[in-house]
C-alpha positions as CSV (number, residue, x, y, z in Angstrom):
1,X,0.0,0.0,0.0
2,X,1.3,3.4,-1.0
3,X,-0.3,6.7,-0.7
4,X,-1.2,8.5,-4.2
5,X,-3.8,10.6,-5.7
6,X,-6.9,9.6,-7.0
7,X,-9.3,11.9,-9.4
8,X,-12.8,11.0,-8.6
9,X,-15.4,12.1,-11.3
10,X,-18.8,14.2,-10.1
11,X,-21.2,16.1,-11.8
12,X,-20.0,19.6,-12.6
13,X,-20.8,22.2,-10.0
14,X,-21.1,19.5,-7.4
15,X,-17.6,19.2,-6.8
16,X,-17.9,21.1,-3.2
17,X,-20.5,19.2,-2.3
18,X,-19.0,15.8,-2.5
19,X,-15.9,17.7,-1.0
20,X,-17.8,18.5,1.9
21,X,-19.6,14.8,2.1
22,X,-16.2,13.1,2.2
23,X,-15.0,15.4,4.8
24,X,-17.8,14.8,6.8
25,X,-17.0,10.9,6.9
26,X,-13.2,11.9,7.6
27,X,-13.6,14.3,10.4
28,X,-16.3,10.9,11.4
29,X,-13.3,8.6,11.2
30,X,-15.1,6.2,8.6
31,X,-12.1,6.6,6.1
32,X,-10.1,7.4,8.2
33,X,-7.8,4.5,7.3
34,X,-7.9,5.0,3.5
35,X,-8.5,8.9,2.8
36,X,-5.5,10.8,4.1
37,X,-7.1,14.4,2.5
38,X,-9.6,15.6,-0.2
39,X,-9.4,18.9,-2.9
40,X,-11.3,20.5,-5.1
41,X,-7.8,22.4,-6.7
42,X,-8.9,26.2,-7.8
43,X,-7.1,29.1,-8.1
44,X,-7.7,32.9,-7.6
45,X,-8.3,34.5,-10.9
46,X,-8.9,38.1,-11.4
47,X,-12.1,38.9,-14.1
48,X,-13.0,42.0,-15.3
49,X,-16.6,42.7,-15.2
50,X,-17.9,46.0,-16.8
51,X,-15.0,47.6,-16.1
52,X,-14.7,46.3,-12.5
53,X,-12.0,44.1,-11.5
54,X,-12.5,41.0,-9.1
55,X,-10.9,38.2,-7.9
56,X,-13.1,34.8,-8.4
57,X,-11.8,31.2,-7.3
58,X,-12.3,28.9,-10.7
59,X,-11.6,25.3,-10.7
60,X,-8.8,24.1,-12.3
61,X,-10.5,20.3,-13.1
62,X,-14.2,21.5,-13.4
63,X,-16.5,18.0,-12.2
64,X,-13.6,16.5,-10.7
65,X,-12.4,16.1,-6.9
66,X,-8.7,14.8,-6.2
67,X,-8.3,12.1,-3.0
68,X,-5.3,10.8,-1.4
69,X,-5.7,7.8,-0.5
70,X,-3.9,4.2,0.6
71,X,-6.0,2.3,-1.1
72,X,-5.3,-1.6,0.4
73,X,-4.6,-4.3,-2.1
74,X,-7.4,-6.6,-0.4
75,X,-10.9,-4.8,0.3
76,X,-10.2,-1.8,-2.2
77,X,-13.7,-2.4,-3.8
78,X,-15.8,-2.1,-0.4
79,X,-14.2,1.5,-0.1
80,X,-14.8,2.1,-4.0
81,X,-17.7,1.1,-3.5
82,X,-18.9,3.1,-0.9
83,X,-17.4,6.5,-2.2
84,X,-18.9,5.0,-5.9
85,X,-22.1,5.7,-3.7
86,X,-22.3,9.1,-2.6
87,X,-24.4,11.4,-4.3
88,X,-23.1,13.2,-7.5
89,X,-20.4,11.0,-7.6
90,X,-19.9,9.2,-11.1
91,X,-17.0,7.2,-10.3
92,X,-13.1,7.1,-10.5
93,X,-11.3,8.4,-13.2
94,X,-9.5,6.4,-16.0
95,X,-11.5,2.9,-14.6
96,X,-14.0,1.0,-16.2
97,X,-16.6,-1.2,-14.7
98,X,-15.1,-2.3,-11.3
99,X,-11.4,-2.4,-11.7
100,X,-9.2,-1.0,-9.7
101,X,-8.3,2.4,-9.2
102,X,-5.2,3.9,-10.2
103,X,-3.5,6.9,-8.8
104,X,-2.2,10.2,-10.6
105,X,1.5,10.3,-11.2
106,X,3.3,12.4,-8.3
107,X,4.3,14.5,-10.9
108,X,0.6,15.5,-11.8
109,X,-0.5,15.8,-8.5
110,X,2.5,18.6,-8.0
111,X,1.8,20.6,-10.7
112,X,-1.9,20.2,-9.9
113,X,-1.5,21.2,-6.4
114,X,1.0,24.0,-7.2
115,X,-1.1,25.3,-9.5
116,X,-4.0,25.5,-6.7
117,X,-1.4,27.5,-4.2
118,X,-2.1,23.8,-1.7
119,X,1.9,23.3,-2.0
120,X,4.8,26.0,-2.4
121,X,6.4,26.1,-5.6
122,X,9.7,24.9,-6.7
123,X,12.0,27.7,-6.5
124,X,13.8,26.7,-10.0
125,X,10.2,26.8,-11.8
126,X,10.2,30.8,-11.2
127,X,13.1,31.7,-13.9
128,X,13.6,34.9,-15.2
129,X,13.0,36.9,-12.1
130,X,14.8,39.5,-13.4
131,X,13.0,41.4,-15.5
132,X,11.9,45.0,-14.0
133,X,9.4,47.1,-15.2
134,X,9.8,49.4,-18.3
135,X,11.7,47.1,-19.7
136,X,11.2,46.4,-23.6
137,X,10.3,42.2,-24.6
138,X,9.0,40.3,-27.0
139,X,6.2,38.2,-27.1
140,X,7.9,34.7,-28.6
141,X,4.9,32.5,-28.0
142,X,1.4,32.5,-27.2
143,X,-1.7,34.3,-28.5
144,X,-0.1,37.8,-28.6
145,X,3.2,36.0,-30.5
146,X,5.4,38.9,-32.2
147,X,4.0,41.9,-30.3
148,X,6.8,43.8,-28.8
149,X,5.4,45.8,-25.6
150,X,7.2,47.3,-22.3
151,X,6.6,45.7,-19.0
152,X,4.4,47.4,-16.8
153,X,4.2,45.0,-14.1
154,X,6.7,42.3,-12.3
155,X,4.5,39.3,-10.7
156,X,7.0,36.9,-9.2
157,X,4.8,35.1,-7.3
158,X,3.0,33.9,-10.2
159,X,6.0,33.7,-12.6
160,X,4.4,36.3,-15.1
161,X,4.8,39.6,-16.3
162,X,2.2,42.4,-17.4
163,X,3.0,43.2,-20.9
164,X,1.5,47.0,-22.1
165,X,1.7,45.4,-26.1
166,X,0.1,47.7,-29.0
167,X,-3.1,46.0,-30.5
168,X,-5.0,48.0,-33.0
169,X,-3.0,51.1,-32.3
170,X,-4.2,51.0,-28.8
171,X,-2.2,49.9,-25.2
172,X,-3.4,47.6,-24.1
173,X,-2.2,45.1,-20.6
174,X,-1.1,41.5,-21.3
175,X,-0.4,38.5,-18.5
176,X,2.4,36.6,-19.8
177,X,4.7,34.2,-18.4
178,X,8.2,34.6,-17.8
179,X,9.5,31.9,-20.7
180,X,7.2,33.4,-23.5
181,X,9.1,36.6,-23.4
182,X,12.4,37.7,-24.5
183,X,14.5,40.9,-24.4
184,X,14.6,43.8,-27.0
């Protein structure tokens, strides 16, 4: 038995609720043995909204909900069962019929977990922190590829840069990330 991630499938927009049921059954101790933790990842994102800016959470696997779990080699399918069995739930991901579950790769469940701000980043993944702002780039990749633009904004916590890039001979603000950029 080794701990992993699990992505359980729900219907969309009932991902807090199963969050919440499973919770309930760990904070009960009835998987207490199998379920270590349970997430719905989302992340912060900022929307304008005639002309108002605010910051809405946005889920970054819409009608899924991630589990770590130890699942047992012998009486996995009693506890797949049962979580098969609460409501909105449609069943694990990547199984079909009554096989076993299989976990996420580590290396997934990082980057999905980074991504949601539930683990620190990796200190090598923020490259480039040295840009400063009014400095002159180039977009290399992306939607805005081949717009040249100064930087207006430095976000190293995020690993992106606000690019000010000329689109129909007006300003106009751009996120972009640190490695679709290069100096002028």
């Amino acid at each position: 038995m080794a701990k992993g991630w699990y992505i359980l499938h729900v219907f969309s927009g009932h991902e807090n609720k199963v969050e919440k049921y499973i919770q309930m059954y760990l904070d009960e101790g009835v998987y207490g043995d199998v379920i270590s933790d349970v997430k719905v990842p989302s992340e912060e994102v900022s929307e304008k909204v005639n002309g108002k800016t605010r910051v809405v959470k946005k889920k970054i696997l819409p009608g899924y909900v991630m589990l770590e779990m130890d699942l047992p080699e012998r009486g996995w399918k009693k506890t797949c069962v049962a979580i098969r069995r609460i409501q909105s739930v449609l069943g694990f991901l990547g199984t079909m019929g009554d096989s076993k579950p299989q976990p996420i790769s580590s290396e997934e469940a990082k980057a999905i977990l980074q991504k949601a701000g539930a683990i620190k980043a990796d200190k090598g993944l923020l490259i480039g922190q040295d840009y400063v702002a009014g400095e002159k780039v180039r977009v290399t990749e992306g939607p805005f590829e081949s717009f040249s633009g100064v930087i207006e904004k430095v976000m190293p916590e995020k690993g992106k840069l606000q690019v000010v890039v000329g689109i129909f001979g007006r300003s106009t603000p751009v996120e972009v990330e640190y490695q679709q950029v290069e100096r002028v």
